[in-house]
MIDOSE-1310 file (N, C-alpha, C; in nm, 2 decimals, decimal comma, always signed):
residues 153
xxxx	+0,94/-1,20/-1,32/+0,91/-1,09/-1,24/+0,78/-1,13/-1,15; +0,79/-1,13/-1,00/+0,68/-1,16/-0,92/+0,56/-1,06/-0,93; +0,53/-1,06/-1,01/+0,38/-0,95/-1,00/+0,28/-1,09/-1,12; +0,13/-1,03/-1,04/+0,00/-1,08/-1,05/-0,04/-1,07/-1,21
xxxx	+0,02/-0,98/-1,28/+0,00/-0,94/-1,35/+0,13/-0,81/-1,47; +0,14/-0,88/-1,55/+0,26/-0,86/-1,63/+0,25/-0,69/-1,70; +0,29/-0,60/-1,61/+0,26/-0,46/-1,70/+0,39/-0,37/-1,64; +0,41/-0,30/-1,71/+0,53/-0,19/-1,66/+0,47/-0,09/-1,58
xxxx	+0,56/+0,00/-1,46/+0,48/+0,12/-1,40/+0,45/+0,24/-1,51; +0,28/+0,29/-1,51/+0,31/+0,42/-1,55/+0,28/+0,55/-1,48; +0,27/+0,65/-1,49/+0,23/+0,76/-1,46/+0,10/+0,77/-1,38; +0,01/+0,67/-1,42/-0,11/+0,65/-1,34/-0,09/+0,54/-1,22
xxxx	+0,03/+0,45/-1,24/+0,05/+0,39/-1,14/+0,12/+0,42/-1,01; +0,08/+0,34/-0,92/+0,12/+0,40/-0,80/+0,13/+0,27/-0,65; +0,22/+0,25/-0,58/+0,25/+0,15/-0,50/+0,16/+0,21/-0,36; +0,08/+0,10/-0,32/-0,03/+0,17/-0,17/+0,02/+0,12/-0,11
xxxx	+0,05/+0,18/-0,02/+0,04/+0,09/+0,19/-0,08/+0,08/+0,17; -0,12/-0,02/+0,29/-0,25/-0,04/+0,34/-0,31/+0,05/+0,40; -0,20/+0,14/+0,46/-0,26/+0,28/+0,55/-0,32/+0,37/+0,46; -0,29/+0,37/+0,37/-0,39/+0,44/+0,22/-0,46/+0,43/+0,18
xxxx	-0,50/+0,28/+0,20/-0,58/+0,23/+0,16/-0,71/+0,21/+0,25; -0,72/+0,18/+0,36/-0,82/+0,17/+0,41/-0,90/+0,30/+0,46; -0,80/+0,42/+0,42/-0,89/+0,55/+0,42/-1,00/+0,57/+0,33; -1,00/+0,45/+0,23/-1,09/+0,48/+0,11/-1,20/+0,39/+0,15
xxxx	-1,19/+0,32/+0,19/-1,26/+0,21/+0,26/-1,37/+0,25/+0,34; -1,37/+0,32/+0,44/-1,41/+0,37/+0,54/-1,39/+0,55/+0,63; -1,47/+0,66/+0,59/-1,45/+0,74/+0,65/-1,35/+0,80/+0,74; -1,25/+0,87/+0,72/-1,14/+0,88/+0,85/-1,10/+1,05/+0,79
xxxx	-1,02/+1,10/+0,86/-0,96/+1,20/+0,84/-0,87/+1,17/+0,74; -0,81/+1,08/+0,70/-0,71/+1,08/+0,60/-0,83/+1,07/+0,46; -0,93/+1,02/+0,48/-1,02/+0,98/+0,37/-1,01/+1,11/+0,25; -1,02/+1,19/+0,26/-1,01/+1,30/+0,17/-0,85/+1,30/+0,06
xxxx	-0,80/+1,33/+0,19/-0,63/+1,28/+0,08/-0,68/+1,18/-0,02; -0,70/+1,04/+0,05/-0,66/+0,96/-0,01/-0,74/+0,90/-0,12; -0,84/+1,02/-0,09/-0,94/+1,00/-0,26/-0,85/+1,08/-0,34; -0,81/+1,19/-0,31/-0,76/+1,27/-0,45/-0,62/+1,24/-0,45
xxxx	-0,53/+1,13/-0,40/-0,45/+1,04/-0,42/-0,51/+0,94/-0,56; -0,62/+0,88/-0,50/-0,65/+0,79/-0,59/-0,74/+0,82/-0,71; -0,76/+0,94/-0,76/-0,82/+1,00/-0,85/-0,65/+1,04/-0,93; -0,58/+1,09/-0,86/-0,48/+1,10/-0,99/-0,39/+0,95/-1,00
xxxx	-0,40/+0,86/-0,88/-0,31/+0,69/-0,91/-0,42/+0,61/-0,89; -0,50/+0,60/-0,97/-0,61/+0,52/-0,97/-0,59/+0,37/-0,99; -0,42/+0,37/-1,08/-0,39/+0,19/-1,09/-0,30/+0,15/-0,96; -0,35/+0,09/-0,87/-0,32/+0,06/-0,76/-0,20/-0,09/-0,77
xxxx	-0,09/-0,04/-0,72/+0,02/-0,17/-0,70/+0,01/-0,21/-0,56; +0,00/-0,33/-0,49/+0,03/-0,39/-0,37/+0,14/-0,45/-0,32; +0,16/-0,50/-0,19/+0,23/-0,60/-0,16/+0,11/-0,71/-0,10; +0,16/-0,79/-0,14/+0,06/-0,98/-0,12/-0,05/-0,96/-0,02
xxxx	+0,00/-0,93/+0,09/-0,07/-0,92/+0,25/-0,12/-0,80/+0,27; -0,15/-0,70/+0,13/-0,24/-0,55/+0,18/-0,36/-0,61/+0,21; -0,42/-0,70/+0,16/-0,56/-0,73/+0,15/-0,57/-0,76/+0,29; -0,48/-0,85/+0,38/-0,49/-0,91/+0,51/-0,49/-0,82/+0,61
xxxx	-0,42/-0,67/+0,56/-0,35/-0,57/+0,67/-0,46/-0,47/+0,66; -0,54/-0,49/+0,55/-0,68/-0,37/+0,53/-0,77/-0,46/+0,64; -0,80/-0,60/+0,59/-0,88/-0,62/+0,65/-0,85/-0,64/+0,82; -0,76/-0,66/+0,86/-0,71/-0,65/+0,97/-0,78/-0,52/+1,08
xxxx	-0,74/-0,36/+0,99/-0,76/-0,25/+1,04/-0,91/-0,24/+1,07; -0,96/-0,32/+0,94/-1,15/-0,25/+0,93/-1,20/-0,33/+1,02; -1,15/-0,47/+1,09/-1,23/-0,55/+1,18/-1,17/-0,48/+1,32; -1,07/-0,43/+1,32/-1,04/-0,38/+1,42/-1,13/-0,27/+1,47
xxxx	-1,18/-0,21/+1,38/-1,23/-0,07/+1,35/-1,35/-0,10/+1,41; -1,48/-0,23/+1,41/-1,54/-0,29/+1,41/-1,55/-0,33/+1,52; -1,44/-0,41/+1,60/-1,41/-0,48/+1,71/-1,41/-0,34/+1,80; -1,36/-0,21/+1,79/-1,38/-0,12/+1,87/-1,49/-0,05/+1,89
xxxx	-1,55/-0,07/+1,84/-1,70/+0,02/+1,81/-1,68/+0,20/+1,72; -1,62/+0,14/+1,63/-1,58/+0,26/+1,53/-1,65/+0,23/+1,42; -1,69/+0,11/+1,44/-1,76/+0,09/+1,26/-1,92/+0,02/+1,36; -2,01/+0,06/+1,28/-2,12/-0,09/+1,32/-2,10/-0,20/+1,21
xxxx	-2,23/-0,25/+1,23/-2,17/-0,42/+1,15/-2,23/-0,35/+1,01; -2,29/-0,24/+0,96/-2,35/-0,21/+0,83/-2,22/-0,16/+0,78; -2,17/-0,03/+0,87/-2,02/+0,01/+0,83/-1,96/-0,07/+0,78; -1,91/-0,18/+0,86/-1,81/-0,30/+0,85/-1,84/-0,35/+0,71
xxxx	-2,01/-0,42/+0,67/-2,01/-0,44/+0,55/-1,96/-0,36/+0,43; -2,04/-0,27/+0,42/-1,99/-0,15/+0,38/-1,80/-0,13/+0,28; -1,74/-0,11/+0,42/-1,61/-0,09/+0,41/-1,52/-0,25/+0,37; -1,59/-0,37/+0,39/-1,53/-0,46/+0,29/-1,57/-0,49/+0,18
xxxx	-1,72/-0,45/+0,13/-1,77/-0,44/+0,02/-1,61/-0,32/-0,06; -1,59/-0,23/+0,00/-1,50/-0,12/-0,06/-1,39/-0,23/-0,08; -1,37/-0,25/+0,01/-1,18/-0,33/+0,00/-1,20/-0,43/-0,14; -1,33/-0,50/-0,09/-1,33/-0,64/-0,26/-1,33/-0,53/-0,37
xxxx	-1,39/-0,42/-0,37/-1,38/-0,35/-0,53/-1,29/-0,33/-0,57; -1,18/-0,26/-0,42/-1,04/-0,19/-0,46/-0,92/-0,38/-0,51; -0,95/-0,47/-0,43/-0,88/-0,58/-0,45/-0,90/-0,63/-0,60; -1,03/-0,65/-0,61/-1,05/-0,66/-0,84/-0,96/-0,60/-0,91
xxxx	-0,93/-0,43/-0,87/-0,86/-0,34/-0,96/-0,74/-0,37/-0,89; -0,66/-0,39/-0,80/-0,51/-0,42/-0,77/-0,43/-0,51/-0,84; -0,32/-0,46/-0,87/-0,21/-0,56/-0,91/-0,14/-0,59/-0,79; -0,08/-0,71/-0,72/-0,04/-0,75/-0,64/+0,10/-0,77/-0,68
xxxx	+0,17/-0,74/-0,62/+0,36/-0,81/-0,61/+0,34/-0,94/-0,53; +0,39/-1,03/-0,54/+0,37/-1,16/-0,51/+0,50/-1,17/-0,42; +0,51/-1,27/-0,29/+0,64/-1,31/-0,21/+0,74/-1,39/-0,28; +0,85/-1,35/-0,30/+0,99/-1,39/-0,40/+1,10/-1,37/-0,29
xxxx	+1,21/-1,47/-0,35/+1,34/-1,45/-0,28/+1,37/-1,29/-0,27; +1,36/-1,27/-0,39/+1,41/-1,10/-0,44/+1,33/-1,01/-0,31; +1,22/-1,03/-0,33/+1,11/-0,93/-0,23/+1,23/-0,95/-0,04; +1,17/-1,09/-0,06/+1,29/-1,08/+0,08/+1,43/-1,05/+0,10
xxxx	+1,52/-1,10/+0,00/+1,64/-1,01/+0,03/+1,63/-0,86/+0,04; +1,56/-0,82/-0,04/+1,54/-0,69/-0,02/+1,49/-0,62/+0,08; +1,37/-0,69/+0,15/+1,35/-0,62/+0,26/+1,47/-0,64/+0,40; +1,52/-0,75/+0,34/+1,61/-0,78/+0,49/+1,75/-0,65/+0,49
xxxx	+1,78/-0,60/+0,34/+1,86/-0,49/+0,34/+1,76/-0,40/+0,39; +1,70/-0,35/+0,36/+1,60/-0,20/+0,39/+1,61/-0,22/+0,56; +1,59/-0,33/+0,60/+1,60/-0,31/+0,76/+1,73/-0,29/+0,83; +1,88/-0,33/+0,73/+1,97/-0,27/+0,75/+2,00/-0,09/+0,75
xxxx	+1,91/-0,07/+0,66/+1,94/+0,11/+0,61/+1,83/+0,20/+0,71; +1,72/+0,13/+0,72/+1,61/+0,20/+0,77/+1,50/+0,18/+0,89; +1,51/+0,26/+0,97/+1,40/+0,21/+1,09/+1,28/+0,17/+1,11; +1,27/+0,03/+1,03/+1,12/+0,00/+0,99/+1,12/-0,13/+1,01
xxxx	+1,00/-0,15/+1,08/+0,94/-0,30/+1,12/+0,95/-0,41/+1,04; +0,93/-0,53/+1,03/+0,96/-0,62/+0,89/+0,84/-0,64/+0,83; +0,73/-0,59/+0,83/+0,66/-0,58/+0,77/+0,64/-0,47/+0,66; +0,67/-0,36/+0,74/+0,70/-0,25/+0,64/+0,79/-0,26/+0,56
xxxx	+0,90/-0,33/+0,56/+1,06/-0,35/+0,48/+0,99/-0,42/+0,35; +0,89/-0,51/+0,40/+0,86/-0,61/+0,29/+0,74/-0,53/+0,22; +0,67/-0,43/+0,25/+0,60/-0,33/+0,17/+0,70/-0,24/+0,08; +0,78/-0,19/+0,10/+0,88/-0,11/+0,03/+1,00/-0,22/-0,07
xxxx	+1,01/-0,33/-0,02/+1,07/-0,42/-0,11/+1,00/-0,44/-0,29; +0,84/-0,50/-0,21/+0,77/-0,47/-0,28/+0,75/-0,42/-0,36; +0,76/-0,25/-0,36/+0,74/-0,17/-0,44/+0,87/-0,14/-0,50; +0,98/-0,15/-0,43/+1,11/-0,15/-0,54/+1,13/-0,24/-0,63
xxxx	+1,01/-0,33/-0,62/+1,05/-0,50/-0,74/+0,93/-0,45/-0,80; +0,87/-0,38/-0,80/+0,74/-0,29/-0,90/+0,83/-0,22/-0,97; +0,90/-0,19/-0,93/+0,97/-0,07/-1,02/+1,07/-0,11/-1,06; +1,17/-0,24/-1,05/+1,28/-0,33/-1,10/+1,41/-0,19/-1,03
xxxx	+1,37/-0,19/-0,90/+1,44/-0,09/-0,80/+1,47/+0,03/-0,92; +1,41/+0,11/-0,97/+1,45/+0,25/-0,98/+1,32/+0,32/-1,00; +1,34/+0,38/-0,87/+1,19/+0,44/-0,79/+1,22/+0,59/-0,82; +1,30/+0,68/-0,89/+1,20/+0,76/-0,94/+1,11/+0,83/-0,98
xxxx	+1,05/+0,90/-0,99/+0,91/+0,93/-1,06/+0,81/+0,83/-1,05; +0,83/+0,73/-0,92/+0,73/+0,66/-0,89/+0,67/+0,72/-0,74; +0,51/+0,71/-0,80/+0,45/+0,74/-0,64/+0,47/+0,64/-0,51; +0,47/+0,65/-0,39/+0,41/+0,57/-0,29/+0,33/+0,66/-0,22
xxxx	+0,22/+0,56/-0,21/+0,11/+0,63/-0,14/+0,08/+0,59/+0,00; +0,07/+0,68/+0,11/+0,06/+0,57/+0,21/+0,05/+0,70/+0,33; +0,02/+0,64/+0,46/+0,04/+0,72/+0,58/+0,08/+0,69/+0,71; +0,18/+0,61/+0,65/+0,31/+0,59/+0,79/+0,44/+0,67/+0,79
xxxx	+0,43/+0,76/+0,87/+0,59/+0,84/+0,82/+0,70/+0,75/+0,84; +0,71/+0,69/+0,92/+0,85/+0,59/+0,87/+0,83/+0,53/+0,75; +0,78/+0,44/+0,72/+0,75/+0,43/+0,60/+0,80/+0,56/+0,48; +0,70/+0,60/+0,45/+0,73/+0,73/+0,38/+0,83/+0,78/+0,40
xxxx	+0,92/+0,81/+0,49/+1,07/+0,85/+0,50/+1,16/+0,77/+0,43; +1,18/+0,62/+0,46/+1,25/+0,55/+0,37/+1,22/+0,53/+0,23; +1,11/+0,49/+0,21/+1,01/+0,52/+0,09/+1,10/+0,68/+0,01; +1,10/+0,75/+0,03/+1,13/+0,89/+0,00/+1,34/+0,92/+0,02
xxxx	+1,37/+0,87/+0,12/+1,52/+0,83/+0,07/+1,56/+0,71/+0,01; +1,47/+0,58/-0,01/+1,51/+0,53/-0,10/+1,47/+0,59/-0,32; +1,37/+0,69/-0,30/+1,41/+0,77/-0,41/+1,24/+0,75/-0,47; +1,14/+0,72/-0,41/+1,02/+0,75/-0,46/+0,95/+0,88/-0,42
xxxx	+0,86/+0,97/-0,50/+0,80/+1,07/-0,50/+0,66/+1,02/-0,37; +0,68/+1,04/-0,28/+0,55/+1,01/-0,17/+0,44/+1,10/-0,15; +0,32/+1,04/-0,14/+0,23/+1,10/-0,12/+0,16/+1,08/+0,03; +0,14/+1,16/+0,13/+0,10/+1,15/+0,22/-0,01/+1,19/+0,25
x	-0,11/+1,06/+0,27/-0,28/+1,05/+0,31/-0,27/+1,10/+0,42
């Protein structure tokens, strides 16, 4: 099984987009959700490249004059704390067949396909009573007809 770390999903666990994540990171309107998201799924699952797509957002955030350079520290100081506590899904054949169907079923970018593959190989595909945490409504739409309980930051 491609994961960083060998443990079954539980009740506390929960699969993040990066869009969830970097509300904890940094101040935003979503920030409030997605603390009391992460107060009740505090064990955070990934896909490989959340760390690259957080940091992506917060330099962006930075590069527009939405963060200063203290913010910026700041908000990657957050990202390395949250990255220690993450379990990562690692890139596998499985991860990519799977996202290459999801783009057959659902209107989502291939980056997003391969976030939701992700989390269906977190769950050995039966997403049930599994969270996804996140705040992309496409995303979360497929996410939610492929059969996970979503939480929207």
């Amino acid at each position: 099984m491609p994961k960083s770390k060998s443990q079954q999903p539980t009740i506390q666990h929960a699969f993040w987009d990066a869009s969830a994540i970097v509300p904890l990171c940094y101040y935003q309107v979503q920030t409030v959700k997605a603390r009391q998201a992460y107060r009740i799924f505090p064990d955070m699952v990934v896909w490989w490249s959340t760390r690259v797509e957080c940091a992506s957002a917060l330099y962006r955030l930075e590069r527009e004059h939405e963060l200063t350079g203290q913010q910026a520290q700041q908000s990657s100081a957050a990202l390395e704390k949250y990255r220690r506590l993450w379990d990562e899904i690692t890139p596998s054949d499985e991860v990519r067949t799977l996202a290459e169907n999801l783009l057959r079923k659902h209107q989502l970018r291939a980056a997003d396909s391969l976030q939701l593959a992700a989390a269906l190989v977190w769950c050995n595909s039966y997403p049930k009573g599994r969270a996804f945490v996140c705040d992309d409504n496409k995303l979360l739409a497929a996410a939610e007809k492929e059969g996970f309980n979503v939480i929207h930051v």
